[in-house]
N, CA, C and O atoms as a printed pandas DataFrame, in Angstrom:
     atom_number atom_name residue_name chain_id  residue_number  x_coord  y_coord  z_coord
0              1         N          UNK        A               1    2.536   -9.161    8.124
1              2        CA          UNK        A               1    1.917  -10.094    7.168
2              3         C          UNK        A               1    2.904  -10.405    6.047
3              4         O          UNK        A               1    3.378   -9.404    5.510
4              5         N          UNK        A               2    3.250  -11.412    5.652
5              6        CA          UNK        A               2    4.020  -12.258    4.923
6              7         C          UNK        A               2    3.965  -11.680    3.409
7              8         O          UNK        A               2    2.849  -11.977    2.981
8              9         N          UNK        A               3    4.477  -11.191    2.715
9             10        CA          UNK        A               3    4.114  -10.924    1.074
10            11         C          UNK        A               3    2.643  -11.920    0.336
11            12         O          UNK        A               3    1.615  -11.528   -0.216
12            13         N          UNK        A               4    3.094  -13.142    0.613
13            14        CA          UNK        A               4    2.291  -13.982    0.174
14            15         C          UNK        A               4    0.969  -13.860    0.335
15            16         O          UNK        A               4    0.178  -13.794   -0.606
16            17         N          UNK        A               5    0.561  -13.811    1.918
17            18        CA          UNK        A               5   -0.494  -13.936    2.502
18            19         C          UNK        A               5   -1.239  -12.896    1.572
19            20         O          UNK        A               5   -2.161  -13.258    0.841
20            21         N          UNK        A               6   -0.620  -11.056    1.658
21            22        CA          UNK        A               6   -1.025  -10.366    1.002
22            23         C          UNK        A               6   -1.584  -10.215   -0.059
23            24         O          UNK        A               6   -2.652   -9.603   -0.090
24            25         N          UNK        A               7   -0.916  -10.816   -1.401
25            26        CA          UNK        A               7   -1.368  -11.469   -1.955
26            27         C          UNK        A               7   -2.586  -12.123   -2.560
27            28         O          UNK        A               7   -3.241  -11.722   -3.523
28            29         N          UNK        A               8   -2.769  -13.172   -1.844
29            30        CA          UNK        A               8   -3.469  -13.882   -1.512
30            31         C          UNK        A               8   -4.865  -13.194   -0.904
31            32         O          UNK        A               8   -5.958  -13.659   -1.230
32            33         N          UNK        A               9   -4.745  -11.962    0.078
33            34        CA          UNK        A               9   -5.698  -11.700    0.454
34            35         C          UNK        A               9   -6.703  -10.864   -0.870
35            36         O          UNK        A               9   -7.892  -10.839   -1.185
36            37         N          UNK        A              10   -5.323  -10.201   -1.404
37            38        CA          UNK        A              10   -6.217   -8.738   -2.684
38            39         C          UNK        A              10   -6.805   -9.926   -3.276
39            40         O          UNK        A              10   -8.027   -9.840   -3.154
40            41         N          UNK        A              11   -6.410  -11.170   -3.959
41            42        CA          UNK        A              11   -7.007  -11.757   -4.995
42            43         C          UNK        A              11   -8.681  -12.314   -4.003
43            44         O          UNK        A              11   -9.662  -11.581   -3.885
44            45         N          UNK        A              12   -8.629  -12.974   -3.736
45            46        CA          UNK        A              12   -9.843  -13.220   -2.322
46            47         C          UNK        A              12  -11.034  -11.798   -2.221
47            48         O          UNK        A              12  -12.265  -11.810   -2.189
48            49         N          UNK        A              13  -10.238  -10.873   -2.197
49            50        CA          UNK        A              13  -11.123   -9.481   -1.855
50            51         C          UNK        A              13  -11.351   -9.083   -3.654
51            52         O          UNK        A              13  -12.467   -8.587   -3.808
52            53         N          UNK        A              14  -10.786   -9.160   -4.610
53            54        CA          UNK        A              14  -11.295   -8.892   -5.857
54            55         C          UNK        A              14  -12.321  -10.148   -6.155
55            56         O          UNK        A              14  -13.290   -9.945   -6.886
56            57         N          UNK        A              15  -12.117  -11.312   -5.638
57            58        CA          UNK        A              15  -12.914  -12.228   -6.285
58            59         C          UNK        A              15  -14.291  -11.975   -5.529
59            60         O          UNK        A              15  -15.394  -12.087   -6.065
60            61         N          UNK        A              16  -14.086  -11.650   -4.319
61            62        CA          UNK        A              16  -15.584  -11.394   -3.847
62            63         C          UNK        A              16  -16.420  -10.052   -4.371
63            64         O          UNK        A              16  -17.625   -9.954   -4.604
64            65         N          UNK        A              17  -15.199   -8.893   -4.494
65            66        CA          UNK        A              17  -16.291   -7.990   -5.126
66            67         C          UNK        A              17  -16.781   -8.180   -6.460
67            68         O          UNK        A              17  -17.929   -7.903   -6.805
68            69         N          UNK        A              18  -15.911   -8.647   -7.188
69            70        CA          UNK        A              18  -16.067   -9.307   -8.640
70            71         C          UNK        A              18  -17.757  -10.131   -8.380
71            72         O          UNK        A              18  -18.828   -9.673   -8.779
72            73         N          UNK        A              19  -17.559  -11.400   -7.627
73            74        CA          UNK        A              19  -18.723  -12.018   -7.323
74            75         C          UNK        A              19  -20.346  -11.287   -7.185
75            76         O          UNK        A              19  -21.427  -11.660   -7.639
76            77         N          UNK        A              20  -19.899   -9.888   -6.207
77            78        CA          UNK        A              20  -21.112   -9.368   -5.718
78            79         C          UNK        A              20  -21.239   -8.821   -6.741
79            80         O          UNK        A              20  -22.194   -9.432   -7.219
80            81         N          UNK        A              21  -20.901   -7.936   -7.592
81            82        CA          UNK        A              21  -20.846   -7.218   -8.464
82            83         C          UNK        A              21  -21.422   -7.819  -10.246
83            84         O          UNK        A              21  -21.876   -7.231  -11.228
84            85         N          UNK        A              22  -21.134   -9.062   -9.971
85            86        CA          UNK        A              22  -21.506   -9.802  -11.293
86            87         C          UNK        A              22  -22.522  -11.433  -10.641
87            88         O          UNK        A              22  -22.523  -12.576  -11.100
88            89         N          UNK        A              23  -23.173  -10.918   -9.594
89            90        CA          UNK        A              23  -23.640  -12.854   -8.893
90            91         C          UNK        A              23  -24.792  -12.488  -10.344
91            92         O          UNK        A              23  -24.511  -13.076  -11.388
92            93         N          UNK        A              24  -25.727  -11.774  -10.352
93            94        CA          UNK        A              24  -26.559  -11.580  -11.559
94            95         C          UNK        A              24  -26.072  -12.458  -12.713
95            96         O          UNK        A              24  -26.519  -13.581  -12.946
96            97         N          UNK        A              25  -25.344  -11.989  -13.247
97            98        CA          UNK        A              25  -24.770  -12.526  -14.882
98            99         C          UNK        A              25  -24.323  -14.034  -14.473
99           100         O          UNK        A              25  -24.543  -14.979  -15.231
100          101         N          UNK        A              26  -23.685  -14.186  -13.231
101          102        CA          UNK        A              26  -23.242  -15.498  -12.401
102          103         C          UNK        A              26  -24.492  -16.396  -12.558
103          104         O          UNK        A              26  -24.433  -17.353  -13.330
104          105         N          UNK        A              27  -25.148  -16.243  -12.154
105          106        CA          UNK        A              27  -26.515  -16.794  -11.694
106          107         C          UNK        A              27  -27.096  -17.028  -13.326
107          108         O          UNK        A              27  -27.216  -18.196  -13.695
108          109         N          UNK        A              28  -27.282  -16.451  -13.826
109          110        CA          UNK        A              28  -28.039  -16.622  -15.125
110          111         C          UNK        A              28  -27.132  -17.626  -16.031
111          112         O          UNK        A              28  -27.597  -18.709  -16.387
112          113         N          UNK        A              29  -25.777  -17.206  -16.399
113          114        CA          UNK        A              29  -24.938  -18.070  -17.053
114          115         C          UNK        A              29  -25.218  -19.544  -16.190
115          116         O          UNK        A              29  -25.993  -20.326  -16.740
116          117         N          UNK        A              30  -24.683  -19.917  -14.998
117          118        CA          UNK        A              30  -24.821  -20.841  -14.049
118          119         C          UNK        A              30  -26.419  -21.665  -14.486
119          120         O          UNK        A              30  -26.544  -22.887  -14.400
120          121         N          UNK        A              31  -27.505  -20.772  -14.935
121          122        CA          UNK        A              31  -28.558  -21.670  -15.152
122          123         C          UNK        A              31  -28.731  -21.767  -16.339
123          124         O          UNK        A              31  -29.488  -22.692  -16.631
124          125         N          UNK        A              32  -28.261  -21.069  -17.352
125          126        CA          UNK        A              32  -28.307  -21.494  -18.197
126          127         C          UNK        A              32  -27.382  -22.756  -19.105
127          128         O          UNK        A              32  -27.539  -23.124  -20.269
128          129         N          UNK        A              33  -26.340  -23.244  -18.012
129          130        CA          UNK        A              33  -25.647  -23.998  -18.109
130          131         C          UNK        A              33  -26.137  -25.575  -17.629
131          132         O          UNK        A              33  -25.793  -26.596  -18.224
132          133         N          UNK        A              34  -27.020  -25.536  -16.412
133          134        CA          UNK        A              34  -27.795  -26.575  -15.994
134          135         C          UNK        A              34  -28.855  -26.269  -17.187
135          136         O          UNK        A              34  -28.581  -27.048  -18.100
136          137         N          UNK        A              35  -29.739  -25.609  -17.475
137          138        CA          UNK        A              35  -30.631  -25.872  -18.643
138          139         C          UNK        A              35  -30.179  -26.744  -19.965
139          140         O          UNK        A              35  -30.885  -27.509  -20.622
140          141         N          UNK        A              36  -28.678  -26.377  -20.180
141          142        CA          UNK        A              36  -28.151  -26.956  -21.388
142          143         C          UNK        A              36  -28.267  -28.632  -21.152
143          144         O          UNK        A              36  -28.914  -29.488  -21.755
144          145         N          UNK        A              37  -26.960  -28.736  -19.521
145          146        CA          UNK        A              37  -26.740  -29.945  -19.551
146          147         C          UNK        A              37  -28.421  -30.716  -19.563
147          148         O          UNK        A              37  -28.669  -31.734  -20.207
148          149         N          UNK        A              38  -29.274  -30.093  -18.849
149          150        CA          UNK        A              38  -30.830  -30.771  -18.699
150          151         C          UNK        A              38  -31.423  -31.534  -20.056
151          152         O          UNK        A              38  -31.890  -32.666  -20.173
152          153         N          UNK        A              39  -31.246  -30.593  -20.926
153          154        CA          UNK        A              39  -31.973  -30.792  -22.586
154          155         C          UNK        A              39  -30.468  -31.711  -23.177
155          156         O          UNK        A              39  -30.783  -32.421  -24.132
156          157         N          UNK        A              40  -29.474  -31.789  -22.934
157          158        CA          UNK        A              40  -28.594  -32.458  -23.531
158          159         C          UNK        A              40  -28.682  -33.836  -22.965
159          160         O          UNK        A              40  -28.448  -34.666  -23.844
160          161         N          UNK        A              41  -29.001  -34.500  -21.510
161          162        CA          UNK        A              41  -29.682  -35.423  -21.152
162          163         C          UNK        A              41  -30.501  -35.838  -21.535
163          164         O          UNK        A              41  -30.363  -36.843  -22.232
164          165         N          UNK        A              42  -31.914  -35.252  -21.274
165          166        CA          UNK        A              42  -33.050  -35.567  -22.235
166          167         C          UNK        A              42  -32.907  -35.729  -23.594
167          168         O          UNK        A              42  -33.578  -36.619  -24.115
168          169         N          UNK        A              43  -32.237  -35.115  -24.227
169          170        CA          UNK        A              43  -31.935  -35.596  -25.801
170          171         C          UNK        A              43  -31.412  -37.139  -26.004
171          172         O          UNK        A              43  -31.828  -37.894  -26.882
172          173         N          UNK        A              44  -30.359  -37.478  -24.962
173          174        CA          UNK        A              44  -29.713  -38.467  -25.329
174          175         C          UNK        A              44  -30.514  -39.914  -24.668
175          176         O          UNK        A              44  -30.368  -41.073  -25.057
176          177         N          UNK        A              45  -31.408  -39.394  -23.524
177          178        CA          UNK        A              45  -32.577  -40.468  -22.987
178          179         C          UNK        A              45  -33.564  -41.014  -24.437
179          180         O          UNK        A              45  -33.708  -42.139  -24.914
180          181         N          UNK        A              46  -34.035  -39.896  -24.779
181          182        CA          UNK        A              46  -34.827  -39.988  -25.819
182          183         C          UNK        A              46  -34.373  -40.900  -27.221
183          184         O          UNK        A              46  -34.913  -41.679  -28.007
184          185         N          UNK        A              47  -33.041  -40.287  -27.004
185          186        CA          UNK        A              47  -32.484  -41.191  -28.674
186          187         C          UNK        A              47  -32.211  -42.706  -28.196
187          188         O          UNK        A              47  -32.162  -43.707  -28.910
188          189         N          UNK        A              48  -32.062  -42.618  -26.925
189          190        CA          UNK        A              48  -31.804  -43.862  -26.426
190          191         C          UNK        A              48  -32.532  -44.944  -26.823
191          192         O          UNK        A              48  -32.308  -45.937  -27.516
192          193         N          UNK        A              49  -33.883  -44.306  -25.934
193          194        CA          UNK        A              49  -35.580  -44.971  -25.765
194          195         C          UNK        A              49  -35.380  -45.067  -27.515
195          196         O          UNK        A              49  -35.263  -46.227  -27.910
196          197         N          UNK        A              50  -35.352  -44.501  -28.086
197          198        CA          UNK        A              50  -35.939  -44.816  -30.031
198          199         C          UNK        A              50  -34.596  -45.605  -30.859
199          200         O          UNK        A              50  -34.757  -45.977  -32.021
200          201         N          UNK        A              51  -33.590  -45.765  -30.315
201          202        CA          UNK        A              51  -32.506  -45.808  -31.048
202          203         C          UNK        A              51  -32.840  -47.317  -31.340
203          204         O          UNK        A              51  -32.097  -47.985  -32.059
């Protein structure tokens, strides 16, 4: 196996245990990020509709 590939594979195998290990905090940040953009839409519909 090539140096590179190697590499390449540890980062791949940390990002997945990283993933399993944190999908929780993943998942919550992740919706609380669609919640933001949601109410930051609706805010700007709204000022729209009244502006």
């Amino acid at each position: 196996m090539p140096h590179n590939e190697f590499i390449v594979s540890v980062v791949v195998l940390a990002s997945a245990v990283l993933l399993i290990s944190f999908w929780k905090q993943i998942l919550f940040i992740l919706l609380f990020g669609v919640i933001m953009v949601f109410c930051f839409g609706v805010y700007n519909v709204a000022s729209a509709v009244h502006g």
